[in-house]
C-alpha positions in Angstrom: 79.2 -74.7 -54.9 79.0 -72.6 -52.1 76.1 -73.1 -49.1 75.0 -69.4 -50.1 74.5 -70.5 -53.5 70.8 -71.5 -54.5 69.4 -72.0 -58.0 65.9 -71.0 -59.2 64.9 -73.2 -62.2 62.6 -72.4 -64.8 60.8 -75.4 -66.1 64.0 -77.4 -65.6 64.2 -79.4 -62.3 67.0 -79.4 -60.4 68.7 -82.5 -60.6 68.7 -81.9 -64.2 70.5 -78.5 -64.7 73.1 -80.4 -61.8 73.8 -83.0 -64.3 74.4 -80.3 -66.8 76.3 -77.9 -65.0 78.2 -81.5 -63.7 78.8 -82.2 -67.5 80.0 -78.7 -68.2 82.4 -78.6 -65.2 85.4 -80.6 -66.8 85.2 -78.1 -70.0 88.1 -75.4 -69.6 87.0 -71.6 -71.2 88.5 -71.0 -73.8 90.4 -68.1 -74.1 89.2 -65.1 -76.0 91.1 -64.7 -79.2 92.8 -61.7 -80.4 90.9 -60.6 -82.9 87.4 -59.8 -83.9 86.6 -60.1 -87.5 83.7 -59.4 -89.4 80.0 -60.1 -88.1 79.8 -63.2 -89.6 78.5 -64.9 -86.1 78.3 -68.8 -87.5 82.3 -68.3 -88.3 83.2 -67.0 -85.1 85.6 -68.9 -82.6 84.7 -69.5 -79.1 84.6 -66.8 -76.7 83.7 -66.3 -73.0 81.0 -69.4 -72.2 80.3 -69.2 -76.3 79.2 -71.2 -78.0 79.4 -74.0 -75.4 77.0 -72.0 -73.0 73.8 -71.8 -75.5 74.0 -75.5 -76.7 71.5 -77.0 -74.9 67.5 -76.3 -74.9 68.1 -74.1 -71.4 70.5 -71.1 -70.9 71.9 -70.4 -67.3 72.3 -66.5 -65.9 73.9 -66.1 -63.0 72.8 -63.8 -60.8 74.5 -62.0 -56.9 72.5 -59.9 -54.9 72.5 -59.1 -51.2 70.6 -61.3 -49.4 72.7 -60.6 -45.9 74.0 -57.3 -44.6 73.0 -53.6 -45.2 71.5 -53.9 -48.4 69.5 -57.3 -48.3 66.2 -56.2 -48.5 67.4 -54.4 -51.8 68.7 -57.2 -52.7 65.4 -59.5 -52.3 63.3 -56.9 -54.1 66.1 -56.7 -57.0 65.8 -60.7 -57.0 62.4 -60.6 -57.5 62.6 -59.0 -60.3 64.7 -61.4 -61.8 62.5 -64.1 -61.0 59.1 -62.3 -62.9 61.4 -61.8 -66.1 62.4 -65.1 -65.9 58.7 -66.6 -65.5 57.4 -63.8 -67.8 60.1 -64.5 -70.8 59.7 -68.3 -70.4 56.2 -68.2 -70.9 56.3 -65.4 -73.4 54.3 -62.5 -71.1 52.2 -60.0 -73.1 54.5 -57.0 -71.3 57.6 -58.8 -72.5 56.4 -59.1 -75.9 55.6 -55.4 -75.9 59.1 -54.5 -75.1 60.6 -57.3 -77.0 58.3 -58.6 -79.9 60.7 -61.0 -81.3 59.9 -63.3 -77.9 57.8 -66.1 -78.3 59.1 -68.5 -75.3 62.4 -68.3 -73.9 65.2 -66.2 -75.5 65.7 -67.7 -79.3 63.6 -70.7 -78.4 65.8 -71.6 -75.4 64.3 -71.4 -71.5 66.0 -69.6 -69.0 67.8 -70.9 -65.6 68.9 -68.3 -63.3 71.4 -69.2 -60.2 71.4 -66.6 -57.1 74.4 -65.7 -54.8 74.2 -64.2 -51.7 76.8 -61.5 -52.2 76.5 -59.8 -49.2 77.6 -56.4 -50.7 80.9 -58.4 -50.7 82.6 -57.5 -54.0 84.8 -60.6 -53.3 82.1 -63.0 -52.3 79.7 -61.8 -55.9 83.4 -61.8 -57.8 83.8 -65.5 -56.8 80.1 -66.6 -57.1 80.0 -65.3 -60.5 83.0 -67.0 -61.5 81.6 -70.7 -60.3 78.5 -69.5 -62.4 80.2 -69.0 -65.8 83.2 -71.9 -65.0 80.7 -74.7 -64.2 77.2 -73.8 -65.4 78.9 -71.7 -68.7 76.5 -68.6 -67.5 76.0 -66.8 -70.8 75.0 -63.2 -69.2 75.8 -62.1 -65.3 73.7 -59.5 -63.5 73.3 -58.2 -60.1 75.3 -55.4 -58.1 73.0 -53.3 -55.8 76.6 -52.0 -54.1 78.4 -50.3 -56.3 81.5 -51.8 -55.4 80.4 -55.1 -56.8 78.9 -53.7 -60.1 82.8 -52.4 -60.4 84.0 -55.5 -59.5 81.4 -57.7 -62.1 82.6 -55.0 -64.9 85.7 -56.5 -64.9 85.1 -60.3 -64.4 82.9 -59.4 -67.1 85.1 -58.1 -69.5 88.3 -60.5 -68.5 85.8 -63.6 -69.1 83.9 -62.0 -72.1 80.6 -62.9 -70.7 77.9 -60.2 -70.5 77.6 -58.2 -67.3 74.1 -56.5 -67.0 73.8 -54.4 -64.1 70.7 -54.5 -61.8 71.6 -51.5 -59.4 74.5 -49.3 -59.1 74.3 -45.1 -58.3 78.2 -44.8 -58.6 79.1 -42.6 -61.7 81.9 -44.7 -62.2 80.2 -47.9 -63.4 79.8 -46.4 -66.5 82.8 -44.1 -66.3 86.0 -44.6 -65.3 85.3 -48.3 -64.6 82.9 -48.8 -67.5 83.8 -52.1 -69.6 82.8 -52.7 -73.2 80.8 -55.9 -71.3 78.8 -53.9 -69.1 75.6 -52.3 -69.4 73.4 -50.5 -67.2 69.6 -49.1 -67.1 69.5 -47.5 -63.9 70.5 -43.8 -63.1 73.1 -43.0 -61.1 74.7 -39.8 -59.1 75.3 -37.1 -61.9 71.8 -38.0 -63.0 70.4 -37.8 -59.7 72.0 -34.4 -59.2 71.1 -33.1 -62.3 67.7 -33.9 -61.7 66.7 -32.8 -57.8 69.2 -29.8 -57.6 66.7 -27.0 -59.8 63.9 -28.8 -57.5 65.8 -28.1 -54.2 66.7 -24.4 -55.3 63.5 -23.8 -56.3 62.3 -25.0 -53.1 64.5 -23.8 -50.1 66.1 -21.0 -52.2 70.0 -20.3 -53.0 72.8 -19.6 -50.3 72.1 -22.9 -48.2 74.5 -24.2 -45.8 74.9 -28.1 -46.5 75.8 -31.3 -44.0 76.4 -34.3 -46.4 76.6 -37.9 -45.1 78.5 -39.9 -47.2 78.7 -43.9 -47.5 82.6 -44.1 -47.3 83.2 -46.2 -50.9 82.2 -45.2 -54.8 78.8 -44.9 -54.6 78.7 -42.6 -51.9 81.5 -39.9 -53.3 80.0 -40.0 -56.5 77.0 -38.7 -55.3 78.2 -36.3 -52.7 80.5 -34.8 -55.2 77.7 -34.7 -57.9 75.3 -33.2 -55.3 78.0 -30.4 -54.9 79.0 -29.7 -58.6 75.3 -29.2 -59.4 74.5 -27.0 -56.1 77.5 -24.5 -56.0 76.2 -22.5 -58.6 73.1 -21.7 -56.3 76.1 -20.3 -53.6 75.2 -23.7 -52.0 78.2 -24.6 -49.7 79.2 -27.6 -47.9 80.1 -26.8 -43.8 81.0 -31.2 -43.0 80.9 -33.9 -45.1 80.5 -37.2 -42.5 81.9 -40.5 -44.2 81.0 -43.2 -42.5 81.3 -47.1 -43.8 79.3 -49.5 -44.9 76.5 -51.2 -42.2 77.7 -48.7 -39.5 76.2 -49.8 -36.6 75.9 -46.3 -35.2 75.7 -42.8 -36.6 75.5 -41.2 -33.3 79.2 -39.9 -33.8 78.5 -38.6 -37.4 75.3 -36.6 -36.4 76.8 -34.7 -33.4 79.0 -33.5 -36.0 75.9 -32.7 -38.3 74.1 -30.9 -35.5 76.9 -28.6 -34.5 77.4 -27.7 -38.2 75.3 -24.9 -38.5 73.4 -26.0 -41.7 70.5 -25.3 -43.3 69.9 -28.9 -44.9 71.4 -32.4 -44.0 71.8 -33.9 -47.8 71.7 -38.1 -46.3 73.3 -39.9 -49.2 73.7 -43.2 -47.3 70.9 -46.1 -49.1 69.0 -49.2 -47.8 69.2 -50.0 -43.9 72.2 -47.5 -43.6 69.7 -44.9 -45.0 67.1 -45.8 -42.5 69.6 -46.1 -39.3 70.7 -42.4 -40.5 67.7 -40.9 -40.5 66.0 -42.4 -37.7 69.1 -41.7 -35.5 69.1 -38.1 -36.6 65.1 -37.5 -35.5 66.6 -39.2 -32.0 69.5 -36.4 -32.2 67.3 -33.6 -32.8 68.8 -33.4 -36.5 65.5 -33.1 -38.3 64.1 -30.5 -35.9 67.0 -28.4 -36.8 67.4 -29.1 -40.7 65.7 -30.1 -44.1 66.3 -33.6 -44.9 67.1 -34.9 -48.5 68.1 -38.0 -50.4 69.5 -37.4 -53.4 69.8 -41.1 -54.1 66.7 -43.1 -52.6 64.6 -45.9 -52.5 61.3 -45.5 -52.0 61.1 -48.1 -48.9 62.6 -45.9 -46.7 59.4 -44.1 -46.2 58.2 -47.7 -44.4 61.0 -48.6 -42.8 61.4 -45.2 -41.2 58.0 -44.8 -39.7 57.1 -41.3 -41.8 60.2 -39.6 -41.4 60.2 -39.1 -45.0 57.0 -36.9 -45.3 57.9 -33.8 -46.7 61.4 -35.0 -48.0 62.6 -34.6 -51.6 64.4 -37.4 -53.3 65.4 -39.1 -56.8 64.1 -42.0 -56.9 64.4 -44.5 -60.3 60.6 -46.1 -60.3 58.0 -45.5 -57.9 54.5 -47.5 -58.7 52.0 -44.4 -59.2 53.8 -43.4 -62.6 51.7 -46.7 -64.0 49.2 -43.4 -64.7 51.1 -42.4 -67.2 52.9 -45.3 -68.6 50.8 -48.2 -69.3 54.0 -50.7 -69.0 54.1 -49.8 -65.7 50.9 -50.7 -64.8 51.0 -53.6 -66.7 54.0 -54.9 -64.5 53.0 -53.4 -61.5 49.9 -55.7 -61.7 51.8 -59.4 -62.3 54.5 -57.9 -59.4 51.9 -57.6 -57.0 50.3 -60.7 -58.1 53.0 -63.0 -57.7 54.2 -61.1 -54.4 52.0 -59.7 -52.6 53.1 -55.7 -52.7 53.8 -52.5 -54.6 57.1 -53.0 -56.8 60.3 -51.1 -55.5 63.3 -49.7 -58.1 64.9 -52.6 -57.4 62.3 -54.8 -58.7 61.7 -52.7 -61.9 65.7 -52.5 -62.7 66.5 -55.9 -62.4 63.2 -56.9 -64.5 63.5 -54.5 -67.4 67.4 -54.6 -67.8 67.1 -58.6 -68.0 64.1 -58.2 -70.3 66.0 -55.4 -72.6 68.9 -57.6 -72.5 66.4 -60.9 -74.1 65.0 -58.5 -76.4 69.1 -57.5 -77.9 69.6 -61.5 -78.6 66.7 -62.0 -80.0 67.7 -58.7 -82.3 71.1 -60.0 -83.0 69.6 -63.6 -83.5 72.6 -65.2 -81.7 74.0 -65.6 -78.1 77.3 -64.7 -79.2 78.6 -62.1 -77.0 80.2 -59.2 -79.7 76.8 -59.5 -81.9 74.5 -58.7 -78.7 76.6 -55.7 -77.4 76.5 -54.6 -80.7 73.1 -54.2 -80.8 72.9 -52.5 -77.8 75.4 -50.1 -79.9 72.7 -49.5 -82.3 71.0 -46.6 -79.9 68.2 -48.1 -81.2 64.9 -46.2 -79.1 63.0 -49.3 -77.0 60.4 -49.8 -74.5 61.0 -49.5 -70.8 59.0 -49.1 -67.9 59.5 -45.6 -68.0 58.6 -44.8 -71.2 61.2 -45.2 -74.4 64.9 -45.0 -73.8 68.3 -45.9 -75.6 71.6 -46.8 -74.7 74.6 -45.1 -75.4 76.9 -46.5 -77.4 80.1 -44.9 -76.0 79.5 -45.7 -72.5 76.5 -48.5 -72.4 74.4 -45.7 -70.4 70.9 -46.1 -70.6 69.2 -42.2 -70.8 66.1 -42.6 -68.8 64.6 -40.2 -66.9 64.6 -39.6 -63.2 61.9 -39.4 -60.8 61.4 -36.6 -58.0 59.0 -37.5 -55.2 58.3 -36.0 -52.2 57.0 -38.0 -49.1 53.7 -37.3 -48.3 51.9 -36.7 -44.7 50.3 -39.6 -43.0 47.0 -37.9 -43.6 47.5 -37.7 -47.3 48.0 -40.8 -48.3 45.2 -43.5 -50.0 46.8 -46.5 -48.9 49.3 -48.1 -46.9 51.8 -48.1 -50.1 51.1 -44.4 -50.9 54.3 -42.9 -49.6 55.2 -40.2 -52.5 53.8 -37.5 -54.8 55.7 -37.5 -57.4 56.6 -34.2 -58.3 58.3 -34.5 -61.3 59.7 -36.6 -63.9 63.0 -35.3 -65.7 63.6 -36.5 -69.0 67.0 -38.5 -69.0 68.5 -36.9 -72.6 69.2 -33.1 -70.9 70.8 -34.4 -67.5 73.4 -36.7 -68.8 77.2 -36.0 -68.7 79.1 -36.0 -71.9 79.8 -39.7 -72.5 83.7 -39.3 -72.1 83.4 -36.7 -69.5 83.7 -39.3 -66.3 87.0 -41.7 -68.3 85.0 -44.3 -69.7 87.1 -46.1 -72.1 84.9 -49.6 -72.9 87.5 -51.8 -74.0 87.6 -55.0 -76.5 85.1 -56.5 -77.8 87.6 -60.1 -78.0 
């Protein structure tokens, strides 16, 4: 196991689970066979880490966030996320039960363990991480991502090892487009939706004929985005006059900016996320930047609003959860109460992604009564309406989309605010079933099921 590798056991201790996964180590996978029958689950032959994987009284998940690098406090508020589902489905939670009533303790009777990588943002380093996880501890569902590029990348370990992928954070369309895999889900919304959502608010607020400056993380995420930012903006006669693309954990955006603030525009669109985000912004104040031009961030997380010292008063962005909504949905406040609890602060996106998407994933094997990988994508097939923290959704069945809806905040003035976590007014929340593409419309092709 690799040094960046650390396990967080539920009720099992660790020398335990190291005998297991020890025990497990010599078995080889067995390779997936080439046909799938009927749904007659106690007939099936093995597949991915199944049956061998859901034996035992414990299952493992592996899970690789970014604990290092651009992204890692993202990835320690995705983590904790895991770690309340885990605690909350082990001991059977009241909120888990409302979104998964089936659950009594553990998912069919059987605790959860959950292994964490360090991925870095390293599609390589979460690629090779989540391979240990499902060769030696037989991990019966992967999650994680945060960068884009690894959700890609887990997509298709996922589907070549035929062991669930659930996604915890990715904004690139093309997780469930063009790279969507028929072992891949995800909950969170992403670029189009983003778009889709914000653009009638920014029109509506700064008017049509806008001159744009777009900074752009230079990888899928990032020209997902921008492009979707565009398609939804043009018909306002908004028109780009630089697009800056600049790479991942860039050091300095001093370079980009004197670009942005001889472009003549009207609004800088900042599309970069986590401590690129907050580098971006606070360098652009330093430039001048924000004297000159509306800021906006299409793609956010509220923690930017901290980290950049109230630069983000007055600035609209998408955001996927922010912790005032609990007024209107009681599931919300219900897990915004045990996050603050166990940790100490207000829950992030992050947080809320990687806790409901684990918990809506429990909630589809307890539906399909079995661990066995075709059964439980299957259900999520069904479209079947279910709880969330933001209100009912569905998944789609042609692309494994979740339509949820997408929040629009705006940052509020010191002055304003009731608290030291009362960063936003949220200004809207956009029902998820009118902003979606057309499920074939980005090349999603899901794949096999064996």
């Amino acid at each position: 196991m690799s040094d960046k590798i650390n396990h967080y056991l539920g009720n099992v201790s660790r020398r335990a689970l190291l005998k297991t996964g020890a025990a497990l180590s010599g078995a080889a996978l067995v390779s997936p066979v080439a046909s799938f029958p009927a749904f007659a689950v106690g007939d099936q032959p093995p597949i991915g880490t199944w049956p061998a994987g859901s034996q035992g009284d414990t299952v493992f998940i592996g899970a690789s966030v970014p604990r290092t690098g651009t992204y890692a406090v993202q990835g320690e508020d995705e983590l904790k996320g895991y770690q309340l589902a885990i605690e909350h489905i082990n001991e059977g939670h009241e909120l888990v039960k409302k979104i998964s009533p089936k659950i009594k303790t553990g998912v069919l009777g059987k605790k959860l363990t959950l292994g964490v990588a360090d991925s870095a943002a390293k599609p390589n380093e979460a690629v090779q991480a989540q391979q240990r996880f499902i060769t030696e501890n037989k991990a019966v569902m992967i999650t994680g991502g945060t960068s884009s590029a690894v959700a890609v990348a887990l997509n298709k370990l996922a589907q070549r090892e035929k062991v669930m992928f659930v996604c915890g954070i990715s904004g690139s369309n093309d997780t469930t487009g063009k790279d969507c895999v028929r072992y891949g889900v995800r909950q969170n919304f992403f670029g189009q939706t983003a778009a889709a959502a914000i653009a009638p608010v920014l029109i509506k607020e700064f008017g049509k004929g806008k001159k744009v400056a777009y900074m752009t993380p230079d990888y899928t995420y990032g020209h997902t985005v921008t492009k979707s930012m565009q398609d939804f903006t043009k018909d306002a006669g908004w028109t780009t006059v630089t697009n800056q693309i600049s790479p991942l954990g860039a050091p300095d955006f001093s370079s980009y900016l004197l670009n942005v603030a001889n472009s003549g525009a009207d609004i800088l669109i900042n599309v970069n996320w986590g401590h690129d985000a907050v580098l971006s912004i606070q360098q652009a104040k330093q430039f001048g930047v924000l004297d000159k031009m509306k800021l906006v961030v299409p793609y956010q997380v509220p923690f930017l609003a901290r980290e950049t010292g109230g630069l983000m008063a007055g600035v609209f962005a998408a955001t996927d959860y922010w912790w005032t909504i609990e007024d209107k949905y009681p599931l919300a406040k219900m897990f915004n109460a045990a996050f603050e609890k166990k940790f100490g602060y207000k829950p992030e996106w992050g947080a809320e992604n990687a806790y409901i998407s684990f918990v809506h994933w429990a909630r589809m094997v307890e539906e399909a009564g079995t661990f066995y990988p075709p059964a439980v994508i299957k259900q999520y097939e069904k479209e079947e309406t279910i709880p969330s923290l933001v209100g009912d959704v569905n998944y789609r069945k042609e692309d494994h989309q979740a339509i949820r809806p997408v929040i629009i905040v705006k940052g509020k003035q010191q002055k304003d605010m009731k608290g030291k976590e009362d960063y936003y007014d949220v200004v809207e929340i956009v029902p998820g079933k009118g902003l979606m593409q057309k499920p074939d419309e980005f090349g999603c092709k899901l794949g096999d099921y064996t």
